[in-house]
N, C-alpha and C positions, 0 to 999 in steps of 0.2 A: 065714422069710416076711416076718417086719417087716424085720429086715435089708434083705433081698430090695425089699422096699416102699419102705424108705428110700433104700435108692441109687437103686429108680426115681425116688422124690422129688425126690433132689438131684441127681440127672440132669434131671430135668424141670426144676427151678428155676434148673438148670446153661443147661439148653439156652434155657430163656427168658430167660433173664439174657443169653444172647448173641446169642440173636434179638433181643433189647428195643433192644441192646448197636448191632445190626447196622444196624436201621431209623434208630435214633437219627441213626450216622452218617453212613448216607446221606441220612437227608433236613438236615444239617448241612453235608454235604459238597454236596448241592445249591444250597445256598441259599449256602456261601459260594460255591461258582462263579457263581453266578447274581448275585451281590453285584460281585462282582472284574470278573464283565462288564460289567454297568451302570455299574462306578465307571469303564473303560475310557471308554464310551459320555456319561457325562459330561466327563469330560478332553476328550475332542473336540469336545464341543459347548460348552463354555466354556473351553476352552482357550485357548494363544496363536494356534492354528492354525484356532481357531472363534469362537465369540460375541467374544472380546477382541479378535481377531484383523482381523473386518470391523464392530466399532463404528468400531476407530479407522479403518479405509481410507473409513468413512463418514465421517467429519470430515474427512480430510486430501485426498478424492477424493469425495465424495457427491455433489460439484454436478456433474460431469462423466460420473463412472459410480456412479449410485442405485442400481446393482441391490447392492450391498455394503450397503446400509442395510438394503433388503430381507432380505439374508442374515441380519445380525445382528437382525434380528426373530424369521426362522425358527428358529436358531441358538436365542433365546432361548426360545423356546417348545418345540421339540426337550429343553431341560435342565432345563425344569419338568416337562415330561412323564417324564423320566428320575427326576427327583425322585421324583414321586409312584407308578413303579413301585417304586424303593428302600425306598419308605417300605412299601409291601405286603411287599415280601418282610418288611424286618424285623417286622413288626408280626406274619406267618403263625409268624414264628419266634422270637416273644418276646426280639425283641433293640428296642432303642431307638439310633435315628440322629437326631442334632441336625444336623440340613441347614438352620436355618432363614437362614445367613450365605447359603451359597449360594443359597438361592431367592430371598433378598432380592434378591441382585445381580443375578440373571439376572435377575429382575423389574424392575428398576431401567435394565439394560441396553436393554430390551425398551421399557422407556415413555420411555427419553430419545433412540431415533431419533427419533420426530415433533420430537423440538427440536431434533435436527441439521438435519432438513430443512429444517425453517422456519426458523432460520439461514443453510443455504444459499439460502434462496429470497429473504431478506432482503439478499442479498453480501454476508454477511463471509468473514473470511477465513476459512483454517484456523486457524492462532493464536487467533480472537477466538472461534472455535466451541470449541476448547478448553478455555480458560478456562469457558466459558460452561458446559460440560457434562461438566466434568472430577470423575470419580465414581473413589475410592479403591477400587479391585477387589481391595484386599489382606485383607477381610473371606472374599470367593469365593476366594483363595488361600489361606489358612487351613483356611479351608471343605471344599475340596479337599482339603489335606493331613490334615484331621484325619479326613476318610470312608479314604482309603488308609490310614491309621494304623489304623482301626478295621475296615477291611476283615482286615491284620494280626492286629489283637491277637483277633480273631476265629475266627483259625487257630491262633494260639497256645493261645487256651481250648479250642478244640476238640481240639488236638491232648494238651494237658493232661490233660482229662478224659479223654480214651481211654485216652491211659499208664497214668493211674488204673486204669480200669476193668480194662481187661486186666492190668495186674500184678496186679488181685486174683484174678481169672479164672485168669491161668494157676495163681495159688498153687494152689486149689483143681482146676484143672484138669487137673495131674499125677495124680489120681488116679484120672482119666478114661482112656479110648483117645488111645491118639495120632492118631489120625484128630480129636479137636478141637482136640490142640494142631497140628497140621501145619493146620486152618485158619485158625488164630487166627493162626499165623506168616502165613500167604497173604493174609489180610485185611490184618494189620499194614504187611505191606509193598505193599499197594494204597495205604492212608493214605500212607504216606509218599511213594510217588511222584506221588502228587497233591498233596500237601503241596507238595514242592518243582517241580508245575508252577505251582500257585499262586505261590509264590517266583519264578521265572521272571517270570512277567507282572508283577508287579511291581516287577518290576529293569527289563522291557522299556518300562515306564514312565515308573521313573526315569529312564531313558537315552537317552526320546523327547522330553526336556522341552527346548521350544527355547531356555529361558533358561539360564544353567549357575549351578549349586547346589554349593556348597561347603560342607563342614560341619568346625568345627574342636572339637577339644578342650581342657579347661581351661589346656593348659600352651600353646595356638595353634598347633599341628600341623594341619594337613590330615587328616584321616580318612576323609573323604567326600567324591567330586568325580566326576559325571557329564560324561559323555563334551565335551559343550556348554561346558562349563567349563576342560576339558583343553583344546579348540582355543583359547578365549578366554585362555589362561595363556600357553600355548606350554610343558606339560609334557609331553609325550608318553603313552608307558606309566610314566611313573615310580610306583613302588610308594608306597602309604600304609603309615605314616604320611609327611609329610615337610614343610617348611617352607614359608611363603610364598618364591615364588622369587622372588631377587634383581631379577631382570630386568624383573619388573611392579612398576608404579609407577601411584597413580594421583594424580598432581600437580597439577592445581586442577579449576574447573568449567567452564558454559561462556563464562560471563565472562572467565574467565583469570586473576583477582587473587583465589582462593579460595586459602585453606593448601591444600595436601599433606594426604591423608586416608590415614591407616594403615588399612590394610582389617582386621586382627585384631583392634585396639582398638575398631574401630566396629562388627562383631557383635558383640565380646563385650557391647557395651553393651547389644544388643538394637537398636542402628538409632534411640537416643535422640532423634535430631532428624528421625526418618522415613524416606521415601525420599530419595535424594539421584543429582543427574545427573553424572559424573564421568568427568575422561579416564582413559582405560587407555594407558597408554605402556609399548609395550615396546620394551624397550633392546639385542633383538639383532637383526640382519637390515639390510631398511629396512621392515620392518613401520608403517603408520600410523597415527597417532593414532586409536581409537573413542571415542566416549562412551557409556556404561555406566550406565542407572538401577539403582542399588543399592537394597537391602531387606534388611535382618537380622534376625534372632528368637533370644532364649534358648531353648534346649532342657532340658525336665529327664526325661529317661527311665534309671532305674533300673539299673545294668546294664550300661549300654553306656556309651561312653568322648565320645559325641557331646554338645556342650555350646552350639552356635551355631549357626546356619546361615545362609551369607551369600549372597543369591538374587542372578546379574546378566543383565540384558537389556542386548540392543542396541538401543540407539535412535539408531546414527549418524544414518543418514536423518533419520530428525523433527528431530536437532536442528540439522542443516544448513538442513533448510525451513526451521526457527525464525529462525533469522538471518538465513537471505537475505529472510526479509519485514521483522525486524527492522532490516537494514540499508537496506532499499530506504524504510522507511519514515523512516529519519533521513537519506537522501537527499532523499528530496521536501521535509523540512521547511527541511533548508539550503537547498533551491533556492527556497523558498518564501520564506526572507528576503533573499538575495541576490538573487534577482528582484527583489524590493520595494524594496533600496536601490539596485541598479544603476538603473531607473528612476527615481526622484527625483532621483538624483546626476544623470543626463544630463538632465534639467530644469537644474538650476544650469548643466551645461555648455553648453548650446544659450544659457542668459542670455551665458554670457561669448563666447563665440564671437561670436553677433551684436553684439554691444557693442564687441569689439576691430574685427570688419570693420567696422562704419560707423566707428570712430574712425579705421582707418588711410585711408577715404579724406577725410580730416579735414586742413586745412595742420598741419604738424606738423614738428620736427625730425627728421633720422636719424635719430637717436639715438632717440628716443624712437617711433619708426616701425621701427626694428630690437629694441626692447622687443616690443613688442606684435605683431610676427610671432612672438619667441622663446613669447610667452606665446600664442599661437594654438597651434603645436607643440607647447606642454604642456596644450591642451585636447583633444587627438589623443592624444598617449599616454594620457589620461583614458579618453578615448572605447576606448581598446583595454582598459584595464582592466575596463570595465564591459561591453565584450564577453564577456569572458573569467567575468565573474562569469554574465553572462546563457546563456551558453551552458552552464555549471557547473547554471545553474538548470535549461534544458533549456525555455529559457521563448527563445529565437533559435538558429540554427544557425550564428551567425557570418560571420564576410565570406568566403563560400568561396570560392574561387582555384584555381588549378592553380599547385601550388607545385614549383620545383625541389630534390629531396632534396639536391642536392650543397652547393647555395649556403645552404640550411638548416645543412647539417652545420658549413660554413666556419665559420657567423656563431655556431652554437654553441661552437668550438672556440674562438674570441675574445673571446666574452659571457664564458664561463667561465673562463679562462686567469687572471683577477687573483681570482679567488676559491679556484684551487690553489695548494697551499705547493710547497717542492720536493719531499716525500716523497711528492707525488701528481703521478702521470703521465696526461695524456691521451692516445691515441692514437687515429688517425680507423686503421680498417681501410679497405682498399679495396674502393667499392662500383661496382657495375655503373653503366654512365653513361648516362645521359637517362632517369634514372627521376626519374618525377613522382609525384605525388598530390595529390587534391582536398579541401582542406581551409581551413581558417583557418590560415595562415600564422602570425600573432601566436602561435596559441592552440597551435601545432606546435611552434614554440622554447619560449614558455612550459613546456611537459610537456618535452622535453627536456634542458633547464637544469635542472628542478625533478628529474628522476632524476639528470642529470649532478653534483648536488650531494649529493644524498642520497649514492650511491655512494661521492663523498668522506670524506664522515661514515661511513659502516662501514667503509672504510680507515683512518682517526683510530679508530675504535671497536679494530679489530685490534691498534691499539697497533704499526705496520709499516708501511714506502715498499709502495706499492702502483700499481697502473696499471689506468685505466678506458678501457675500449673502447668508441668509438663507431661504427655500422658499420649498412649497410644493402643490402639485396637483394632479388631480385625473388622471391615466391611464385608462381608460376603463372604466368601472363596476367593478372590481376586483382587483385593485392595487389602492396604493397610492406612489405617486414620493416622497421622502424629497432629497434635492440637497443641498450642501453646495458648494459654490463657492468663487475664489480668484480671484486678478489680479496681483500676485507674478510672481514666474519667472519660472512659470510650469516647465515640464519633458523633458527628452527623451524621445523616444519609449523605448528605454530599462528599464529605471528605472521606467516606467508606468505599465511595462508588470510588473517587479519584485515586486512593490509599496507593494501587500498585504503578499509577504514571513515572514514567522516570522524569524527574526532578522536579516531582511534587512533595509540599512536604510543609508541616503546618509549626520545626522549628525551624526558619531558614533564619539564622544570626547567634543559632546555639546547637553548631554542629551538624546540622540536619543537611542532606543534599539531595534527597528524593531519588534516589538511586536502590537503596536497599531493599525495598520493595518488589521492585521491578525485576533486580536480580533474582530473589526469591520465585518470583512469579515466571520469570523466563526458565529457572531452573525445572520447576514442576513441570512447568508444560515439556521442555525436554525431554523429559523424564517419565513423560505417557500418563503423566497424573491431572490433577487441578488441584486450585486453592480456592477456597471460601476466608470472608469476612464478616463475621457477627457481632456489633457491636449495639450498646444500648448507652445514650450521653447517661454521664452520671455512675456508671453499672460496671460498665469495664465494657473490652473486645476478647475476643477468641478466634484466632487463627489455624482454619484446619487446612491440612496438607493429605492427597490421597495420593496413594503411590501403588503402583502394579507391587500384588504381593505373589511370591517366588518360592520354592522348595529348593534345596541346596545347601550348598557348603559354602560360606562366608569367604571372602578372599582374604589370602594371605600373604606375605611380607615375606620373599626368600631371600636372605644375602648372596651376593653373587661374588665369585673369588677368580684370580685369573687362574689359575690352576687346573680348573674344569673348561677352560673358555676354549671354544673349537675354534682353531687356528685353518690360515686357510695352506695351499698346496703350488704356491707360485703364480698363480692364474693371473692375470692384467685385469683390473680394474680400470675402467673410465669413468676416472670421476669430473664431473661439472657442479662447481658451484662460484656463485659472482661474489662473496664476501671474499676476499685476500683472505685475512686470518682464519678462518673456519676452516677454507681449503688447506690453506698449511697446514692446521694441525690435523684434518684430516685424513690428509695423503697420509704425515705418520702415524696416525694410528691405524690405518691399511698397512700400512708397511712392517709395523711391529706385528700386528696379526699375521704375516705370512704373506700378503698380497702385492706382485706390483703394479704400481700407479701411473696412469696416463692422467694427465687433469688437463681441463679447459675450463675457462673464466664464463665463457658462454656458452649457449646451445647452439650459437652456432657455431663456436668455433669449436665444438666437440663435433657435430655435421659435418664440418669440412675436413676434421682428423679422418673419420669414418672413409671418405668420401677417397680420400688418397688412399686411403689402403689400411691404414692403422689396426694392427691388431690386438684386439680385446677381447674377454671371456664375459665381462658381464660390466653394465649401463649401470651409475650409480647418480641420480639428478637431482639437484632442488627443482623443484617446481616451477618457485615466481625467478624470472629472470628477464634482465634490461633487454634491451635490442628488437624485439616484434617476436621471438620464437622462443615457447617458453619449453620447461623440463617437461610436459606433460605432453604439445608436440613433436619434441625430440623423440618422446618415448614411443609416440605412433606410428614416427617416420622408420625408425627401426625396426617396430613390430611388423610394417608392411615389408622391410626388405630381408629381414633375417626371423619368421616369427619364433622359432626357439633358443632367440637369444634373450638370457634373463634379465630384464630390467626392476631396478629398486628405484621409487621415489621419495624424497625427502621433501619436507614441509612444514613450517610451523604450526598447520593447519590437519587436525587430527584426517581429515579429507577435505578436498574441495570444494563448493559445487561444483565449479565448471568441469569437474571429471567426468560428471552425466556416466551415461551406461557404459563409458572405457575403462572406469577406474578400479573395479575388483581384477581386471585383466594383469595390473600391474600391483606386486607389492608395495606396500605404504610406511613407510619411518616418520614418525614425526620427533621433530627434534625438541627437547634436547635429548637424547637416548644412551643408555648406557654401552661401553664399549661389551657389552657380554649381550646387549639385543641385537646392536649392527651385525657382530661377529655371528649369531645365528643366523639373521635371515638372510646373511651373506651366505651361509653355509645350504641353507635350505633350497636356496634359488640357483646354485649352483649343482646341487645335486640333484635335483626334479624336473632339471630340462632337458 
């Protein structure tokens, strides 16, 4: 009977032992699936594909399309909400989850759109909104990885315990019916294949990460390498373990004058100097250049062979936007001084030009009368240089013409003929004939010559006789190609992409200033065209140039004589300009034309002549002038009190900007000008009012 008693006992304590055993596990086995979903549910809502994913399309796109701002609000609030169910579960289930990295960030996330927006509503750029709200989200990657880890090691204790519990169960349970061992097998192998659905999802995790994740071991083996990583390597299925492969390389940043970063030495350190932006080059195919923000961490888990783990994103895009604002922004600033001296300079040339004309109609020797014409044509080839700066600045469009390609190509063929050795060949290809286009002539040869020489120099660079094509053809109805070509020792992608930066340049110590390029390139776009860059390392480059192509008659060359030159009828002239000498010579050449002169030093004190009474027949100004009131307001202040009185501006500046929609209202001289242009549109302005 006690027997009897006893084994019902331990039957009883048997059976609740496995009931206790049973509940335990499932409500274990609930709470992790209900764990492993939510950690799901978080990965998406701050992932790269969620919260991380449209802060930044909010900085880089916000101002155009906001509803990404929006998103990453929602986004941010969706992953605090997921928080704080995480945190219920663990807490019903006596487990402890340290989420507070991630709630930070998502909280952090969440309160730095209103400063994207106001950013965008302020115009900056993307660039300057980066800076401005650029938040380390490597705390919520952490964050992340340490809840999947814990999700893990969660399965692990549980599955732990149970081994435990059951291998003691069954000791004692042999001496049961097999009706408990046959379910304790049944159970056992229920655990397990939820075990490894759990495993599954978490692999399907890993493998959905759109950054790729490499993990090496202490001796720098691969061990670990999600699918993202494999496309960015170009390993295929290659089995782990295995080496970093030869063919990635990741050779500077995006500067270009960075070391070479060994990627093994730089996880193992743990990532010492942070993240870092870096090209990925691989060396088979014609695969191109990415840049890749890297991230590394030490790993120390017990057991396993994993010792680093080296995280890479793509950020081509961002960092392509990064430069083309970076570069456009060190375009505006050259054009912003070369505007500024090309103007000043044609001040001095406008002095010497009027100074030579009234000396040559002065008694004088030949000789000294063939001086001072030679020295008038080198105030003209001036006046073409400071074209060429101003149109570089994007501050004039040039003296546009309808230029003939053929007669361009000739005079390039002969510009440049004493600047090739004999190891360099020129060749004109043959081009279709009577193609024209509209452009600055000057400023067409200039970008020409300036490739046609370069070319030469990557042939010298080859260290080999080589031969430059120059050659041109119709696009369409609407373009004309001109191409200069080499068979030097062409580019990288990198140095092709960078090729038009101003003062970039790959000889800086043998003449090189990174300048030529850029002129080239500012010219075209002025010019309603574009340029391309084709180059292959080893093969040569080829430079194509498209230009608006035009029907017409080519511009022509008139000499102008005083003879013909329309004099004026007495009329008062109000001239204003602040240089001393230019005004002197000036006023005489008004005066020899027939006109007389009232001058003032300033705009205002030609205002305050006005203002007394002073009578005048026509406003003649410079533009830029000291004092707060420039020639461009004078010229307003008149048109509102007198509007048919004719006003002329003067300007180094073929036009302004700041003229905005007033400025066709008033005639335009840009100096330096010949005394036979002033003398007409003095004639024209005075008889059409």
């Amino acid at each position: 009977m006690i027997g009897a008693g006893a084994a019902l006992l331990a039957v009883g304590v048997l059976t609740a032992g496995f009931y206790r055993s049973h509940v335990d596990s499932t409500r274990l086995r609930e709470a992790e699936l209900r764990l492993s979903d939510l950690s799901q549910d978080l990965l998406g809502a701050i992932g790269f594909d969620g919260m991380i994913h449209d802060f930044k399309n909010c900085v880089l796109r916000g101002a155009t399309e906001p509803a990404y701002c929006d998103k990453a609000e929602v986004e941010a609030r969706r992953a605090l909400a997921v928080l704080d169910r995480m945190d219920e579960v663990a807490e019903a289930n006596g487990l402890v989850l340290d989420l507070a990295a991630v709630r930070a960030s998502a909280a952090d996330y969440g309160a730095r759109v209103d400063r994207v927006r106001a950013a965008h509503d302020r115009g900056l750029s993307a660039g300057q909104i980066d800076v401005l709200v650029r938040y380390d989200d490597e705390p919520a990657v952490e964050g992340l990885r340490a809840t999947l880890d814990l999700a893990r090691q969660t399965l692990d204790d549980r599955l732990t315990a149970l081994q435990r519990d059951y291998a003691a169960m069954t000791l004692v349970g042999v001496l049961f019916p097999l009706v408990l061992s046959v379910w304790f097998l049944l159970a056992a192998r229920r655990d397990f294949r939820a075990a490894m659905e759990r495993q599954a999802q978490l692999d399907a995790i890993f493998a959905a990460l759109t950054g790729g994740l490499v993990g090496f071991d202490e001796a720098g083996q691969i061990v670990l390498i999600n699918p993202t990583a494999r496309r960015f390597l170009h390993v295929g299925d290659r089995a782990v373990p295995f080496d970093w492969p030869e063919h990635v390389s990741l050779p500077s940043g995006p500067e270009g004058d960075e070391p070479p970063l060994d990627p093994v030495t730089w996880a193992m350190s743990g990532g010492s100097n942070g993240e870092e932006v870096r090209q990925l080059r691989i060396a088979i195919g014609q695969e191109p250049d990415r840049y890749m923000r890297l991230g590394s961490a030490r790993i120390n888990l017990p057991g396993t062979r994993l010792s680093a783990l080296l995280y890479m994103q793509d950020v081509t895009l961002e960092e392509r936007n990064r430069q083309v604002i970076e570069r456009d922004s060190r375009l505006d600033a050259l054009g912003q001084l070369s505007g500024g001296i090309a103007h000043d300079f044609n001040n001095l040339l406008a002095t010497l030009l009027f100074s030579m004309e009234l000396a040559l109609q002065e008694e004088q020797s030949e000789r000294a009368a063939s001086l001072l014409r030679r020295a008038r044509e080198a105030v003209w080839s001036g006046r073409g240089l400071t074209d060429r700066l101003l149109a570089f600045a994007r501050q004039q469009p040039g003296r546009v013409e309808v230029c003939a390609v053929d007669g361009v190509l000739e005079d390039i063929e002969i510009l440049s003929r004493p600047a090739l050795s004999g190891e360099v060949a020129l060749r004109l290809l043959p081009e279709e004939p009577q193609l024209q286009v509209r452009c600055d002539p000057g400023q067409l040869q200039n970008a020409l010559l300036n490739l046609v020489l370069n070319a030469r120099d990557a042939i010298r660079g080859a260290g080999r006789a080589g031969i430059i094509t120059l050659g041109a053809r119709a696009v369409g109805d609407d373009l004309v190609e001109l191409s200069v070509g080499d068979d030097g020792e062409g580019m990288s992608d990198e140095v092709r992409r960078r090729a038009a930066d101003p003062f970039f340049t790959t000889r800086r110590g043998h003449g090189g200033t990174g300048l030529g390029l850029a002129m080239v390139y500012g010219f075209v776009q002025q010019s309603g065209g574009d340029m391309r860059i084709y180059s292959v390392p080893g093969q040569g480059t080829t430079v194509r140039l498209t230009l608006p192509r035009v029907a017409g008659t080519p511009g022509l060359t008139v000499a102008d004589s005083w003879a013909d030159i329309p004099v004026g009828a007495g009329e008062t002239v109000l001239l204003v300009e602040d240089e001393p000498d230019l005004l002197d010579l000036t006023r005489g050449l008004l005066q020899r034309l027939g006109y007389g002169v009232v001058t003032a030093p300033t705009a205002q004190a030609a205002w305050a002549l006005i203002e007394a009474g002073q009578a005048y027949d026509l406003l003649l100004t410079d533009v830029f002038m000291p004092g707060g009131l420039s020639g461009l307001d004078l010229a307003e202040r008149v048109a509102a009190r007198d509007p048919a009185r004719p006003v002329i501006l003067m300007s180094g500046f073929a036009l302004h900007p700041d003229m905005g929609a007033a400025g066709p209202r008033f005639r335009h001289l840009q100096k330096p000008c010949t005394p036979h242009v002033l003398a007409r549109t003095l004639r024209e302005a005075l008889e059409t009012r």
